[in-house]
C-alpha positions in Angstrom: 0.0 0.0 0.0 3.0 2.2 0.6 4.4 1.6 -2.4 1.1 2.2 -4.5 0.8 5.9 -2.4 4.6 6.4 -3.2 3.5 6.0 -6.9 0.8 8.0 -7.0 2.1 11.2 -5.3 5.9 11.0 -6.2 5.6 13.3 -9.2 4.1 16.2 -7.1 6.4 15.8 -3.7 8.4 14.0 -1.7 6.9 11.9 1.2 9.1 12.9 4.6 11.0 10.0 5.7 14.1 10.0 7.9 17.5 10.5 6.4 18.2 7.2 5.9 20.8 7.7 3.1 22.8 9.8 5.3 25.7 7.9 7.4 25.6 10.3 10.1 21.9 9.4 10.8 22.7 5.7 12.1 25.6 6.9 13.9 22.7 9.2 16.0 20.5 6.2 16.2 23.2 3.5 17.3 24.8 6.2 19.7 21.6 5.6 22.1 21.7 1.9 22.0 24.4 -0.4 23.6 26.0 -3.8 23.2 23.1 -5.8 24.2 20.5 -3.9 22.5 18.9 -6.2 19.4 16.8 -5.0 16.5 15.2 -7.5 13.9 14.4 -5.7 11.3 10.9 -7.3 9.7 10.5 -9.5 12.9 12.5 -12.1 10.3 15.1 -14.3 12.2 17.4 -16.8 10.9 15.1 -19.8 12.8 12.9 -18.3 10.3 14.2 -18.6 7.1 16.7 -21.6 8.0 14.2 -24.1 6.5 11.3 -22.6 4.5 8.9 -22.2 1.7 8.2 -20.1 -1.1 6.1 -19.0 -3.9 8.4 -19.0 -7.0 5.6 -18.1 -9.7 3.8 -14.8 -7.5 6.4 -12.4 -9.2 7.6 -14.4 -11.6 5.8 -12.2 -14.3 7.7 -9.2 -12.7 10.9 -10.7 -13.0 10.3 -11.7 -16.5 10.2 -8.1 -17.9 13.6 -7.8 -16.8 14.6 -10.4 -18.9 14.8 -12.8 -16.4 12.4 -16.4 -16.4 12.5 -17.2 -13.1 10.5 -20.4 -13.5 12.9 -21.9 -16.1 15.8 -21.0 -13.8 14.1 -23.0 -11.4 12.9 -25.4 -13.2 9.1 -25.6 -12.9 6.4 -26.5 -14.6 5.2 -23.6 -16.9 2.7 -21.3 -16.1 -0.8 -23.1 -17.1 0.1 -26.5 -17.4 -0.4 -29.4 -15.6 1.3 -28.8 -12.3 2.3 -25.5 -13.4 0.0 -23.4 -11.7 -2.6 -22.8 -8.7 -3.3 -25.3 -6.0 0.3 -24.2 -4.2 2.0 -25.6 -6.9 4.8 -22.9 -7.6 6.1 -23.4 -3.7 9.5 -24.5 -2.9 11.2 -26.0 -0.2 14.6 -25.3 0.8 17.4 -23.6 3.4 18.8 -20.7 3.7 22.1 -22.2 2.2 20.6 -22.8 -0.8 19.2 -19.6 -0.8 22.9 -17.4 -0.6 24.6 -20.7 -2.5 27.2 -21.3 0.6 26.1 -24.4 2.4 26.6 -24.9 5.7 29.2 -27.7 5.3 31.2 -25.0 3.0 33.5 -25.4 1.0 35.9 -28.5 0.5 38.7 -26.5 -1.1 39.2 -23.2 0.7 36.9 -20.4 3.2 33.7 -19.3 2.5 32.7 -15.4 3.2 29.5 -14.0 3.7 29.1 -10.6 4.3 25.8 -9.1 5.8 25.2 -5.6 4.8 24.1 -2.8 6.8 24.3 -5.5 9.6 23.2 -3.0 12.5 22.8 -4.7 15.9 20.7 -7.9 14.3 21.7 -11.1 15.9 21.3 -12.8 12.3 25.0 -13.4 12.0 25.9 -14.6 15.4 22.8 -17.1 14.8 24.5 -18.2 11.5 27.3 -19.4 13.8 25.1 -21.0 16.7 22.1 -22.3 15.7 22.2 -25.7 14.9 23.0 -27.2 11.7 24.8 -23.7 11.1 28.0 -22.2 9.5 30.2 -23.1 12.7 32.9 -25.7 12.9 31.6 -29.5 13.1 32.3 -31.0 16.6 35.5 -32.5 16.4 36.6 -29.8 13.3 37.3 -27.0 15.9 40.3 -25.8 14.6 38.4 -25.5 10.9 36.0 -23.5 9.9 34.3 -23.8 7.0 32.7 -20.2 6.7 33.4 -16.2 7.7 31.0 -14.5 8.4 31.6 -10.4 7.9 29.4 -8.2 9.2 29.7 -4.6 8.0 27.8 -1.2 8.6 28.7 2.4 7.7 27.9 3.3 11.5 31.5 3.0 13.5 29.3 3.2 16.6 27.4 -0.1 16.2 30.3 -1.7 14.8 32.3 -0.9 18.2 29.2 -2.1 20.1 28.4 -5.0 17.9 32.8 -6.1 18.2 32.5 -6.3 22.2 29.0 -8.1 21.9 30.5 -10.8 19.5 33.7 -10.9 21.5 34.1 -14.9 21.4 33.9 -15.2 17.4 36.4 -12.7 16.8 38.4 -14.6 19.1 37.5 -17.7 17.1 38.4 -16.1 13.7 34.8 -16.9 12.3 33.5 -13.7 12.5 35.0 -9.9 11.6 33.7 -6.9 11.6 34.1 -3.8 9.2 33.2 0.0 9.0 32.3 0.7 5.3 30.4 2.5 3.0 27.8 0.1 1.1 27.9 2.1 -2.0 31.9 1.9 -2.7 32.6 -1.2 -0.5 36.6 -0.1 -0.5 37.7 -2.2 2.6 37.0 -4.9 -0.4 38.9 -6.0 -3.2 37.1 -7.1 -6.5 36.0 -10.4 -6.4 36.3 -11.7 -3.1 33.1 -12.7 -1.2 30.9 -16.3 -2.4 27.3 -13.9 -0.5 26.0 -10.7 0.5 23.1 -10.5 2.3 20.4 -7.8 3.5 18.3 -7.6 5.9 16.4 -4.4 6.0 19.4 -1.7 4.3 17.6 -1.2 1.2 14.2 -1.1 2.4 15.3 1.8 3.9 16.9 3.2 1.0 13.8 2.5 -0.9 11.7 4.5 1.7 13.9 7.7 1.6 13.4 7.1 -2.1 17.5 7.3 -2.9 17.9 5.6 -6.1 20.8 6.9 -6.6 22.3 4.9 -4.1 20.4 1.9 -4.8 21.9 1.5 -7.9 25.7 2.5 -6.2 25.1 -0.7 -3.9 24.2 -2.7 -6.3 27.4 -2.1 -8.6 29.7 -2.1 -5.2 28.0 -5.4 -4.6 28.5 -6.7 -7.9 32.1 -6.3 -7.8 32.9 -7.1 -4.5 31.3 -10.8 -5.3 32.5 -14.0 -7.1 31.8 -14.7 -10.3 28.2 -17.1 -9.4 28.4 -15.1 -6.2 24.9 -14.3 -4.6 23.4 -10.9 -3.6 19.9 -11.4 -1.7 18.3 -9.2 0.5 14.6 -9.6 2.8 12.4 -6.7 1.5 8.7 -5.6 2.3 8.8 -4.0 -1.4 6.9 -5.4 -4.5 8.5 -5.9 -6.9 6.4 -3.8 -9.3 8.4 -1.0 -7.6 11.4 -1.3 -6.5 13.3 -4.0 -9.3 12.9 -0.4 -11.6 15.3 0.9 -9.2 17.5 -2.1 -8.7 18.1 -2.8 -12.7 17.7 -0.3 -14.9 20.5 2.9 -15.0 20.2 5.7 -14.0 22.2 8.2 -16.4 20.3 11.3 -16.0 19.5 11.8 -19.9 15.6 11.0 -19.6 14.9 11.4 -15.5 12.1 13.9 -14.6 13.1 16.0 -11.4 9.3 15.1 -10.5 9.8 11.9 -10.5 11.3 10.8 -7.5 10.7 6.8 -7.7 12.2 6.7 -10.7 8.1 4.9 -12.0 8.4 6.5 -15.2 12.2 5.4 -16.5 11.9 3.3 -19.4 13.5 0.0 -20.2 15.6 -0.2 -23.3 16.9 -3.7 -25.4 20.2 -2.1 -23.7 19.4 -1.1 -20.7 18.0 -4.8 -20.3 21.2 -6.3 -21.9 23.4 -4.4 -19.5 21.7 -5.8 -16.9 22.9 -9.3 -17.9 26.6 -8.7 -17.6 26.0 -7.8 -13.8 23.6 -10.2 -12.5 22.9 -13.7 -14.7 19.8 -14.6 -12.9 17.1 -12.8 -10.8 14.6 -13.8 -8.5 11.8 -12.8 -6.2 10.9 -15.6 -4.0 7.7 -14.4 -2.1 8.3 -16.4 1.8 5.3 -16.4 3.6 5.7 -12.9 5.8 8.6 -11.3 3.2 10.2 -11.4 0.0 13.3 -12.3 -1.0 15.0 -10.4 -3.7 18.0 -12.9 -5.2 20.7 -11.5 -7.6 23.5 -13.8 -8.9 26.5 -12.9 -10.7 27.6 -13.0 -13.9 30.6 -14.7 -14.7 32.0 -12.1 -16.6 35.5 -10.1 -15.4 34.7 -7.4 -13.2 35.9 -5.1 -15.6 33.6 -5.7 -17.8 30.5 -5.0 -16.2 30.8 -1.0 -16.4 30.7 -0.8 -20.2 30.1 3.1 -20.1 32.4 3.2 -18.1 35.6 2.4 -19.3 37.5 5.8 -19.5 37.4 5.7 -16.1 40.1 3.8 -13.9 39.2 2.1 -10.7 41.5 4.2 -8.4 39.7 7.4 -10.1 36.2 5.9 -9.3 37.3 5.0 -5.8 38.8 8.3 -4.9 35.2 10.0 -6.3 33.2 7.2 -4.0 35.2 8.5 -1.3 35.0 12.3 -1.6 30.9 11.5 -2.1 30.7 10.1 1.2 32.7 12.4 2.9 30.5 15.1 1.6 27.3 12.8 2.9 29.0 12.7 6.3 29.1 16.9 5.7 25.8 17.1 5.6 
């Protein structure tokens, strides 16, 4: 219903809405909470989502005007054929390992990293390390672990709080933690993490209706990934809305300053097409309280996946990522 009264009123003015995109904002809100404080963004916990079910044909139509058949990439029956359709027949059983493609039992040949973005002070990644069946080391394996788990947020508050609360895993050397910047992702080098996941961040960036940085996080997370590397994220946003936001560019040649949301951007045979060198499947698997928004990436070099972009050296776009945020941290 938001969404719809976002749509409707974003080419006369701008709902209010909290600063959201502005760093110094969390550091005001996570400079009133301590150590033990815990918020779950969505109520959605990792006991939640560790073994679930989803509807894999509600959005499916969404996803498919991106270019992207969701059933075919998961191999279902078509849409109006037998066992295609109705009756539950588009749910899906699975785990959250599935879901961010690093199983528990990780990887046989090296470490696995996940990094959970815009982590704030949500128990989701110590969970990944206690609950059981989990990412921790098997008994009897204590001196492997399989997986990392990095939590990073642009707040250096929370990270200070969240470091003493999760004490015993930095100890362990299964978790770390990390001040950064979502949009540039520099304490990261290209190419590096197997999953990224969300768990609220760009809801929020959705609400203060920031596309502009949408799209940053997206490209950071893009490159900071493995080729096959997964970027999901829990959203209360249809996708109607906010996949406008999340794939197609924003270049400034056609954008009206009344259009806030970005609803009225059209979708070119290259804007689509440059979609597919960052992310080789999409999905919007609809859980039974939230959605799930699942990018994967290409396998494509990094380097290729900023075409218009290629005057432009990586040290020059880091050093303008960084003199943007300082000038967000200005305001």
């Amino acid at each position: 219903m938001i969404d719809r009264v976002k749509a409707a009123v974003s080419h006369r003015f701008k709902l209010p809405c909290p600063p959201y995109g502005m760093p110094s904002y969390w550091d005001g809100v996570y400079t009133k909470l301590g150590p033990e404080d815990v918020y779950e963004w969505g109520s959605t916990s990792l006991q939640d989502v560790m073994h679930h079910r989803y509807d894999a044909k509600l959005y499916a139509d969404e996803v498919q005007q991106f270019g992207y058949n969701q059933i075919e990439a998961l191999k279902l029956p078509p849409m109006g054929v037998e066992g295609g359709d109705g009756g539950g027949r588009g749910m899906v059983e699975t785990t959250f390992g599935e879901t961010i493609g690093v199983p528990p039992e990780g990887n046989a040949e090296r470490k696995s990293k996940v990094l959970l973005l815009g982590c704030g002070n949500s128990k989701f990644g110590e969970d990944m390390l206690t609950i059981p069946g989990g990412w921790s080391s098997e008994e009897g394996e204590s001196s492997r672990q399989h997986t990392t788990i990095i939590q990073a947020d642009v707040s250096q508050r929370v990270v200070s709080t969240m470091s003493h609360r999760c004490a015993k895993f930095l100890g362990e050397g299964s978790m770390e933690f990390v001040q950064d910047d979502a949009t540039s992702l520099t304490a990261f080098e290209d190419g590096t993490i197997d999953a990224v996941v969300d768990k609220g961040m760009m809801d929020a960036l959705f609400c203060a209706s920031r596309p502009d940085i949408l799209m940053q996080v997206m490209k950071s997370v893009n490159r900071a990934l493995l080729p096959g590397g997964i970027y999901g994220f829990f959203s209360f946003s249809r996708p109607e809305f906010l996949l406008k936001q999340l794939l197609e560019p924003i270049d400034g040649e056609d954008d009206d300053p009344h259009d806030l949301l970005g609803f009225k951007r059209r979708r070119s045979r290259k804007d689509l097409n440059g979609n597919k060198t960052m992310w080789k499947d999409v999905q919007v698997r609809a859980l039974e309280n939230i959605l799930f928004y699942r990018f994967q990436k290409a396998d494509g070099k990094v380097d290729d996946l900023e075409s218009n972009d290629s005057s432009d050296s990586r040290s020059a776009r880091i050093t303008r990522q960084k003199r943007q945020r300082m000038q967000r941290r200005k305001q």
